[in-house]
C-alpha positions as CSV (number, residue, x, y, z in Angstrom):
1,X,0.0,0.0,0.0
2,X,2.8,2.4,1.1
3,X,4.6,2.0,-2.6
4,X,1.2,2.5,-4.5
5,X,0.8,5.8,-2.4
6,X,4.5,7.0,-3.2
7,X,4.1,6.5,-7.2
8,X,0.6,8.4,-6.8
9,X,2.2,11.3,-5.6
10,X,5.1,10.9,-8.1
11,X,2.6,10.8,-10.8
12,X,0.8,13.9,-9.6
13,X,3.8,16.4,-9.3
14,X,2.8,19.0,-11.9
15,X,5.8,19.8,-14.8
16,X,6.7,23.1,-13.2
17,X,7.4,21.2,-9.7
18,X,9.8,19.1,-11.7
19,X,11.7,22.2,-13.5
20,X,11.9,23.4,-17.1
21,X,14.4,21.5,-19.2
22,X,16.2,24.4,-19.9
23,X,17.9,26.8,-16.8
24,X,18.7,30.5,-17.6
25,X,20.6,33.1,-15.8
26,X,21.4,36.8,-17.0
27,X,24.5,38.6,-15.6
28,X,24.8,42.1,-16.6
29,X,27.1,44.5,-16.2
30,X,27.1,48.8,-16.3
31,X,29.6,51.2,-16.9
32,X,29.4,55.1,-15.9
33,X,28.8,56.0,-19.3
34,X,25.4,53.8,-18.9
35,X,26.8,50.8,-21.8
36,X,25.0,47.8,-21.0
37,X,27.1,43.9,-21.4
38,X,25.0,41.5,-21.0
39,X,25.6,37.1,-20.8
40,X,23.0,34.7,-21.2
41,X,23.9,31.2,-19.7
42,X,21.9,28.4,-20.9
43,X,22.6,25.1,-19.4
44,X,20.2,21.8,-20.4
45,X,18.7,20.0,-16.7
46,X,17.3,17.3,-18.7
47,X,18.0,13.7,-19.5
48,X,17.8,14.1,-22.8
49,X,19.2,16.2,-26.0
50,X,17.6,19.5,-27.1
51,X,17.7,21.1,-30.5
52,X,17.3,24.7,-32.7
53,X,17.5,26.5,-29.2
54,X,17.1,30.4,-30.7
55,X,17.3,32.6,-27.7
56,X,16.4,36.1,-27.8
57,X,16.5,39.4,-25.2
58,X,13.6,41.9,-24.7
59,X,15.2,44.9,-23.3
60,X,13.5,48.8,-22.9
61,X,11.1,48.0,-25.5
62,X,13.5,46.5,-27.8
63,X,14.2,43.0,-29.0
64,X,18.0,41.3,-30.0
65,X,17.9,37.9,-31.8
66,X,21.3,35.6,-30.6
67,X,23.0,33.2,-31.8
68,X,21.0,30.1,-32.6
69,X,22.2,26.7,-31.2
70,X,21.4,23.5,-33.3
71,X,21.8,20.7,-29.8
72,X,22.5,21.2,-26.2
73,X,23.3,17.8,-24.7
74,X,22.0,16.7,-21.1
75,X,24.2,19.0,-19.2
76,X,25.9,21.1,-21.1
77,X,26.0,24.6,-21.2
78,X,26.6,27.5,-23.0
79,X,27.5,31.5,-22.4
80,X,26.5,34.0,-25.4
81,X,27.3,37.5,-25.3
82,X,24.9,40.2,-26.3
83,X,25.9,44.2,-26.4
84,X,23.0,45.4,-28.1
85,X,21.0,47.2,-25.2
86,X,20.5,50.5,-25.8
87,X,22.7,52.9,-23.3
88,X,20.3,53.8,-20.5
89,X,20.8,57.4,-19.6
90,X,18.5,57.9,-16.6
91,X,19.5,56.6,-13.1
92,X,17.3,53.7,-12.0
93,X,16.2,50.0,-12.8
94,X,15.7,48.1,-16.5
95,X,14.2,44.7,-16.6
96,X,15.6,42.4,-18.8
97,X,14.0,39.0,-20.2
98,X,15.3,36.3,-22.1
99,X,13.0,34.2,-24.2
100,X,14.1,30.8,-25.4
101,X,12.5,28.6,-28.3
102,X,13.5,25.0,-28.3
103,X,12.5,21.6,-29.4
104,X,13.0,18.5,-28.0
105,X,13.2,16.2,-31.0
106,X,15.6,17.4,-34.3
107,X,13.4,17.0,-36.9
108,X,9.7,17.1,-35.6
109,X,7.9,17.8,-32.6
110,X,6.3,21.6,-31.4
111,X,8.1,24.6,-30.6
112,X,8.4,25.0,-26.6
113,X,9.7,28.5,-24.9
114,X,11.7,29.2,-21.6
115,X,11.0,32.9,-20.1
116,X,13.5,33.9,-17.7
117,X,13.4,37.6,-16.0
118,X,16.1,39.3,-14.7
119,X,16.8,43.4,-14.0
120,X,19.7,45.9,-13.3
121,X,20.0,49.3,-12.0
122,X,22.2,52.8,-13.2
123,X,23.8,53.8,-10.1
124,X,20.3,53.9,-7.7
125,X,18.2,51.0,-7.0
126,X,14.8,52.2,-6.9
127,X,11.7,51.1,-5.9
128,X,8.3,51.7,-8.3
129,X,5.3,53.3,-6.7
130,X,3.3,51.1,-9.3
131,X,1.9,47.4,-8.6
132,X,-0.3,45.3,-9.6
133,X,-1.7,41.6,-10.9
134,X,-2.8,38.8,-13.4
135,X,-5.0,36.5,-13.5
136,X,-7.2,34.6,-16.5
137,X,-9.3,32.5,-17.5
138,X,-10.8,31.1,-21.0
139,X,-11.0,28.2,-23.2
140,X,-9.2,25.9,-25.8
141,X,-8.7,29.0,-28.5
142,X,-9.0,32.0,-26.4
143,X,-7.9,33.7,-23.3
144,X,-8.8,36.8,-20.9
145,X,-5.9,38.6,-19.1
146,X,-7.4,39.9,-16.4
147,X,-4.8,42.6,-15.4
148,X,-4.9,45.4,-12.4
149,X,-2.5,48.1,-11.5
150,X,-2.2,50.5,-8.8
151,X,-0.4,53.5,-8.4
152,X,0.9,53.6,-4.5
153,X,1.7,57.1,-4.4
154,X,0.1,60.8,-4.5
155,X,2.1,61.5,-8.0
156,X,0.8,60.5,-11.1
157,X,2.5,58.2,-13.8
158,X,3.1,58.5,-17.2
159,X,3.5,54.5,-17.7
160,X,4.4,52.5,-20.6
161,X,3.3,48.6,-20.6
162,X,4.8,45.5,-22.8
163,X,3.0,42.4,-22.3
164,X,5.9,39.4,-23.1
165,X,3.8,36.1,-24.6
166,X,5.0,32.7,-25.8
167,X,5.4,32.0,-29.6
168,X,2.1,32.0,-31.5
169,X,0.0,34.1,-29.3
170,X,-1.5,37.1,-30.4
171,X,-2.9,39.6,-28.1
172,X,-6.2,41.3,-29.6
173,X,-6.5,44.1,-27.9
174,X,-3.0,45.1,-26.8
175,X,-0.5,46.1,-30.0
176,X,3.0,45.9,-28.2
177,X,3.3,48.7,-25.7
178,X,-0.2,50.3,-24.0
179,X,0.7,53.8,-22.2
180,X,-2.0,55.8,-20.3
181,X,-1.5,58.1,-17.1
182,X,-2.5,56.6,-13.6
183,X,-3.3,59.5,-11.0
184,X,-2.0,59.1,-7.4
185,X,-3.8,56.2,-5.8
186,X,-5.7,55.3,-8.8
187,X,-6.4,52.0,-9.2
188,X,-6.8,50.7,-13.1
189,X,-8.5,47.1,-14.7
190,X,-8.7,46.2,-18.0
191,X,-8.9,43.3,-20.2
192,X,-6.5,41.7,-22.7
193,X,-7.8,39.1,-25.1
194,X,-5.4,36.5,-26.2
195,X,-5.2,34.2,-28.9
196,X,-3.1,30.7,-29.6
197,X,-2.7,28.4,-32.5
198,X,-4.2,24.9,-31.9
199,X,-1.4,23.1,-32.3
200,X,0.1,23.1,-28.5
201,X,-0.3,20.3,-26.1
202,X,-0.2,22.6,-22.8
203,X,-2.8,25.1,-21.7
204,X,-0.3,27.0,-19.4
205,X,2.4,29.4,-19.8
206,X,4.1,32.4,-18.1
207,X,3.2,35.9,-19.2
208,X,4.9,38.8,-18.1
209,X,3.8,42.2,-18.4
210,X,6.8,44.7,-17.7
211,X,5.9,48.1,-16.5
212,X,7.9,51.6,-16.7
213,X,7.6,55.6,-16.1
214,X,9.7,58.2,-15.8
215,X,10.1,60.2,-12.9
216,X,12.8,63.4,-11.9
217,X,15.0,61.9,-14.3
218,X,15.1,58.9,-13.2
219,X,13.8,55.6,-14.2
220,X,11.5,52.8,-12.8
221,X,10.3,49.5,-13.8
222,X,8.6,46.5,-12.1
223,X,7.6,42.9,-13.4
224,X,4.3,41.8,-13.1
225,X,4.1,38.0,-13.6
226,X,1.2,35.8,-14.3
227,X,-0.2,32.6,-15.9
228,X,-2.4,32.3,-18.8
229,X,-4.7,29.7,-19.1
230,X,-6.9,28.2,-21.7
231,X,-9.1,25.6,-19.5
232,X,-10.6,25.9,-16.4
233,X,-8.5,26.5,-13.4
234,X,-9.9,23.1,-11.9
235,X,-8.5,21.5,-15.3
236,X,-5.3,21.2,-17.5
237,X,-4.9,18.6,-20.3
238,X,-1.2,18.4,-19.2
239,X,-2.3,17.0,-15.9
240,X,-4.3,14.4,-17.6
241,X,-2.2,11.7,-17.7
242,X,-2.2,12.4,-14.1
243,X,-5.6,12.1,-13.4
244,X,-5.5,8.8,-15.4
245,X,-3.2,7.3,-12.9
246,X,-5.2,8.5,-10.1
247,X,-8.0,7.1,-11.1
248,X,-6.7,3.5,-12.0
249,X,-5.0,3.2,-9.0
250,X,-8.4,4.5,-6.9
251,X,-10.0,1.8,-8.3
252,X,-7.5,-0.9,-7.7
253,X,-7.3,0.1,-4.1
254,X,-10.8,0.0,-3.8
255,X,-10.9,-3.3,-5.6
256,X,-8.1,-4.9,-3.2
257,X,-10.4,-3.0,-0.2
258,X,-13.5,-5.4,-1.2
259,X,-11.4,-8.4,-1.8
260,X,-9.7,-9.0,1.2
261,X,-11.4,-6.5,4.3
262,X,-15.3,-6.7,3.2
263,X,-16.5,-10.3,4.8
264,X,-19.8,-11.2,3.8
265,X,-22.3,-11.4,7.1
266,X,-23.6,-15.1,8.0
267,X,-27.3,-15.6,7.1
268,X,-28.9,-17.0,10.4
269,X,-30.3,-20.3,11.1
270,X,-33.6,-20.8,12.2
271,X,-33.7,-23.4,15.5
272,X,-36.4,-26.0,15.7
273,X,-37.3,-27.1,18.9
């Protein structure tokens, strides 16, 4: 009984429990003059061999293609270089985020994507006055990003918005970069339709939704992260094979229940006397 409950709760760890194949990290460095050197290390946590891994940076509204790598083997990794950021002239934080497409067989199979965040600062770290929140819900085809901002402080914000999504999405409502003002303390909610090709076999992936404004010459930014969904938040057809298992082995526990602890009760005799 004890091993059928341990390979139950094997089965049932979700994908993102287990880790993305691919791990990212993003070390940046800043001169004085504001010159931006950035190095993007991939390295391949998985047991088996990856293929036409195209990484990419998204950087102050911007985007710089790298160097594409045709197979990363189970454990290996590799730096690339990028110096294509734009030099940042006002003192504060810039996010950065590195989008990976990969596949996991060579000559077939779907396109899959790794988003890793990262951030630096020009001489101050600051803090932004602006937070906020995703959330979503929606079918098989199309999604609702649910998004809210607030601006924590009396001053209003000139903000600019880029909303980061996986490889064949399409937002319908959002082209790129949204701006708008937010007063001090105003709270803001709006709605971003999103749109996927059918031919993915997940219903979950990251979305990030980087937020910026400009202040006394200097400059903030803060990450909003989220999930966007296209099922039910009680459902996910990657966690069906899951499900599957659970239910087989509910049964067969309840079969082996029946079999060997539910003793039919003795009919009673009648006595003649």
């Amino acid at each position: 009984m004890r091993f059928f409950l341990v390979l139950v709760t094997f089965l049932l760890i979700p994908n993102q429990v287990l880790g993305q194949p691919i791990d990212l990290s993003i070390d940046s460095d800043v001169n004085e003059k504001g010159q931006v050197a950035l190095a993007l290390t991939l390295k391949n946590n998985s047991s088996k061999a990856l293929f036409h891994i195209h990484p990419m940076f998204h950087f102050h509204h911007s985007m710089s293609m790298m160097t594409t790598i045709r197979e990363l083997r189970p454990g290996q990794s590799i730096t690339l270089e990028n110096d294509k950021h734009p030099p940042v002239l006002r003192v504060g934080n810039y996010p950065i985020t590195a989008m990976v497409n990969y596949k996991d067989q060579l000559a077939a199979g779907d396109t899959k994507t790794v988003l890793h965040t990262d951030s630096f600062y020009f001489k101050e770290l600051l803090q932004s006055e602006v937070v906020g929140g995703i959330d979503s819900s929606g079918g098989s085809a199309t999604s609702v990003l649910k998004i809210f901002l607030k601006n924590q402080s009396d001053s209003l914000k000139n903000i600019r918005m880029m909303l980061l999504l996986p490889p064949g999405m399409v937002a319908v409502n959002f082209n790129g970069i949204m701006g708008f003002t937010l007063r001090g303390d105003e709270k803001k909610t709006f709605e971003v339709t999103v749109q996927r090709n059918s031919n993915f076999d997940e219903d979950r992936f990251p979305v990030r939704l980087m937020v910026e404004y400009g202040e006394m010459l200097k400059h903030y930014s803060r990450e909003i992260k989220g999930v966007i969904q296209f099922s039910p938040s009680w459902y996910s057809v990657k966690y069906l094979p899951h499900f599957s298992v659970l239910l087989l082995m509910g049964l067969l526990i309840l079969g082996l229940y029946f079999k060997f602890y539910n003793v039919p009760l003795k009919k009673k005799g009648r006595i003649n006397g």
